[in-house]
C-alpha positions in Angstrom: 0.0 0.0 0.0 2.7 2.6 0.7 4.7 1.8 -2.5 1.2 2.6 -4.3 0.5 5.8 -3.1 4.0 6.6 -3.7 3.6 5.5 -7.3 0.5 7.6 -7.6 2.3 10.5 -6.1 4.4 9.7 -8.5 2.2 9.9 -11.3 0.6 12.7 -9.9 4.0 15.0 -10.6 4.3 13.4 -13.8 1.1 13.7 -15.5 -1.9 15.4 -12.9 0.0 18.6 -12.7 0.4 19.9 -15.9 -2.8 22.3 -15.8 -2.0 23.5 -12.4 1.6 24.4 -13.6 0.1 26.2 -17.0 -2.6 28.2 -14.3 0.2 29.3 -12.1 3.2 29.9 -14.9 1.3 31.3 -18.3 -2.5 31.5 -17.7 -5.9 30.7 -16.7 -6.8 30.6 -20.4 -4.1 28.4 -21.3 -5.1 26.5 -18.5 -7.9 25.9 -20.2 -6.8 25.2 -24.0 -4.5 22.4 -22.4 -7.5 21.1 -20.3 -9.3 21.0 -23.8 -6.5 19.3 -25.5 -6.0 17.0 -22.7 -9.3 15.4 -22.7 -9.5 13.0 -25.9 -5.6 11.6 -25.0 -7.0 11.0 -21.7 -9.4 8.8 -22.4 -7.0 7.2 -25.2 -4.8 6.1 -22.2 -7.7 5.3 -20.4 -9.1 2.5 -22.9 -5.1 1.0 -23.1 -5.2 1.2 -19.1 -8.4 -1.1 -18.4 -7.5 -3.1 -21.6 -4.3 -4.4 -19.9 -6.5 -5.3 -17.0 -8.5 -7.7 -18.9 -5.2 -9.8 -19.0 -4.4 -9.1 -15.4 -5.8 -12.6 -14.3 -4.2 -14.5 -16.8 -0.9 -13.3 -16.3 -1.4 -13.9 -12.8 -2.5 -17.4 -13.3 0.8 -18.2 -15.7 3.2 -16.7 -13.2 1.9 -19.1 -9.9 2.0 -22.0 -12.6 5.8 -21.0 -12.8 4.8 -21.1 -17.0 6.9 -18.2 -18.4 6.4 -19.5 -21.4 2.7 -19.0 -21.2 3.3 -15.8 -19.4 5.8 -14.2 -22.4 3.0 -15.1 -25.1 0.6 -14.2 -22.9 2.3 -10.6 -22.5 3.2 -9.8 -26.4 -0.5 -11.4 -27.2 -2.0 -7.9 -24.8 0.4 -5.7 -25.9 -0.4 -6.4 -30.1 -3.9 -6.2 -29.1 -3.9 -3.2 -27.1 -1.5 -1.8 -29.6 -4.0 -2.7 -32.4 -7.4 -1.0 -30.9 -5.6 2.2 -29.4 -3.2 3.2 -32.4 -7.1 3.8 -34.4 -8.2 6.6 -32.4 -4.5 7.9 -32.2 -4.2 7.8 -35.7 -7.4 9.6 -36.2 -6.3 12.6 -33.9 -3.3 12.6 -35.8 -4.6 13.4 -39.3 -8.1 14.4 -38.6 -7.6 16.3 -35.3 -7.5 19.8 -37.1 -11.2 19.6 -38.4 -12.3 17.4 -35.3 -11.6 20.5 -32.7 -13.2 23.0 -35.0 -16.4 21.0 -35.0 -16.1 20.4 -31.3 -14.5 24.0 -30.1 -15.2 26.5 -32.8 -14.3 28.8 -30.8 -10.6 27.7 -30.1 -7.6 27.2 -32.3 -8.2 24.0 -33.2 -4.5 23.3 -35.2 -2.9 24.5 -32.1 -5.2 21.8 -30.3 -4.3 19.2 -32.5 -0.6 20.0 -32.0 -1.3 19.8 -28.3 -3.1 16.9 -28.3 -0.6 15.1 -30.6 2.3 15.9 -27.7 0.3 14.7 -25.3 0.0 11.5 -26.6 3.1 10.9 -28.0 4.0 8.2 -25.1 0.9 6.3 -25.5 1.9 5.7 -29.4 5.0 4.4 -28.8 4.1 2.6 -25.6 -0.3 1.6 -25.9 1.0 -1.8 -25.1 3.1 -1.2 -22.0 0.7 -1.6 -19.3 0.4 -5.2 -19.4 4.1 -5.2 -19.1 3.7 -2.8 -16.2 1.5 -5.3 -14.5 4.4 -7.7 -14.6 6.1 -5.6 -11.6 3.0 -6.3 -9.3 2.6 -10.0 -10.0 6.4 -10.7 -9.2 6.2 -8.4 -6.1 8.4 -5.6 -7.6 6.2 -2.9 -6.8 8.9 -1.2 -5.0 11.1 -0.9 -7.9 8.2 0.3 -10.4 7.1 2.8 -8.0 10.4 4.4 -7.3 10.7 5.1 -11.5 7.5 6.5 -11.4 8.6 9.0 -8.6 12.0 9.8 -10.2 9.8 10.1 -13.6 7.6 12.4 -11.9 9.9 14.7 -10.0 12.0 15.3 -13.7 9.6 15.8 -15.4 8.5 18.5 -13.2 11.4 20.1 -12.9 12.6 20.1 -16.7 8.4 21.6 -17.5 8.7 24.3 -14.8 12.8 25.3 -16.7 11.4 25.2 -19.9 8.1 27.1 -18.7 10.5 30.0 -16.9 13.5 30.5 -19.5 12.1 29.2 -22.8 8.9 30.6 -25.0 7.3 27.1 -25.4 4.5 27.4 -23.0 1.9 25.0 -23.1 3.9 23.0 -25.8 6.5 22.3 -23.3 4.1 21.5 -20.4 2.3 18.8 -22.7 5.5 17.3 -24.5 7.8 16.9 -21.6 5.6 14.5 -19.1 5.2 12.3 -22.6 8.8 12.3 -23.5 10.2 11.8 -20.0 7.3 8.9 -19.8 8.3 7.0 -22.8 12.2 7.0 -21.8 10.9 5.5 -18.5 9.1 3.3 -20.5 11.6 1.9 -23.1 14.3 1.8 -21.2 13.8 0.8 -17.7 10.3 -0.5 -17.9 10.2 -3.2 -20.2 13.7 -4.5 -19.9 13.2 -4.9 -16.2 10.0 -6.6 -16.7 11.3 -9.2 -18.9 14.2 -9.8 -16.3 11.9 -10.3 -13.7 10.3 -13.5 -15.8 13.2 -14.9 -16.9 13.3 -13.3 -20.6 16.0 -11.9 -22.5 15.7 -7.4 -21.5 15.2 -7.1 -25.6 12.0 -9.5 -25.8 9.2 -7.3 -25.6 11.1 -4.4 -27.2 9.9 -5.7 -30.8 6.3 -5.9 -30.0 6.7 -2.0 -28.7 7.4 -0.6 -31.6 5.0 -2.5 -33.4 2.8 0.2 -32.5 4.6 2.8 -33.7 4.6 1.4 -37.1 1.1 0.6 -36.9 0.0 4.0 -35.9 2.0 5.5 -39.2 0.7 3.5 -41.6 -2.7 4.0 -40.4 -1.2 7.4 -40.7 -0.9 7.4 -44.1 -3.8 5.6 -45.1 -5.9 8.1 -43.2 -3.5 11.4 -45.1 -4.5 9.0 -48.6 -8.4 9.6 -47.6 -8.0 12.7 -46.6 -6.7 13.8 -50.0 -10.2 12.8 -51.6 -12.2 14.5 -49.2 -13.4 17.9 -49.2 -14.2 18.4 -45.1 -16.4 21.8 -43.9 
């Protein structure tokens, strides 16, 4: 229980207090934009987050069977899945984000929502499928260790956001891309090699199935640019 609420602290500084920092450091109405821009990414991580704890049991189940075999396959078979369903509505935000927010907010900027929005999610493209590899820290009783990344995460990210708030002219941009960026590194490199350690798997076994979802989200990409093309949207 402790090393959860210190992981949700954690999380806390590393995601929750981006609008606070934007109220406090640019503006109320900035505030707001990002709270706008915020919302669809949200729920984008939310869908990957109770996903991941469809497989929860499962992976459970494999792990007091001492089959890590079973427990690999069943890990890369949630991660390709989650991957799959998430990178739709990511890749949708991606191309079609610009005319999305001016139907929903015709009042704000709706490119510099989309560009928001984009930044904001750029750790759940690369890493939709790492929550069920984050589950693999509680069922081998490494929450500890998974907590304490999330705090360092946290307290980084903080601190780079409120630099880049105070001495640069990035703004909101900076607030919504660093959490994501410092995210993803904690991801990719401590994350999922650790994982696989703790099952007996090579560090570089889940590292494939990763970026599958990067490569998924840009063709989708470009198949969803192609259609664009041929359609007139107003």
């Amino acid at each position: 229980g402790i090393w959860n609420s210190i992981s949700s602290l954690g999380e806390m500084l590393l995601t929750s207090l981006d609008l606070l920092v934007a109220n406090l450091f640019i503006s109320s109405n900035d505030m707001g934009i990002l709270s706008v821009a915020k919302s669809v990414p949200n729920m984008i991580s939310g869908l990957a987050q109770t996903m991941a704890s469809v497989f929860f049991s499962a992976m459970t189940i494999d792990y007091a069977h001492n089959d890590f075999s079973a427990l690999k396959e069943t890990v890369k078979t949630s991660t390709r899945l989650i991957g799959a369903i998430v990178t739709i509505p990511l890749s949708f935000l991606i191309v079609f984000g610009q005319p999305f927010y001016s139907l929903w907010q015709p009042t704000l900027d709706a490119k510099q929502l989309q560009i928001l929005s984009i930044l904001t999610c750029m750790g759940v493209i690369l890493c939709a499928g790492c929550n069920s590899i984050v589950t693999i820290f509680t069922i081998t009783l490494h929450v500890k260790q998974s907590s304490i990344s999330v705090l360092i995460s946290g307290v980084v990210s903080l601190s780079i956001t409120l630099c880049l708030v105070k001495f640069t002219d990035l703004g909101i941009y900076a607030i919504a891309a660093v959490s994501s960026i410092v995210d993803t590194i904690r991801m990719v490199c401590y994350i999922v090699p650790t994982a696989s350690r703790y099952i007996g798997a090579k560090k570089s076994t889940f590292i494939p199935v990763v970026f599958k979802s990067l490569i998924s989200t840009g063709s989708l990409c470009l198949i969803g640019f192609i259609i664009k093309h041929f359609i007139n949207i107003d």
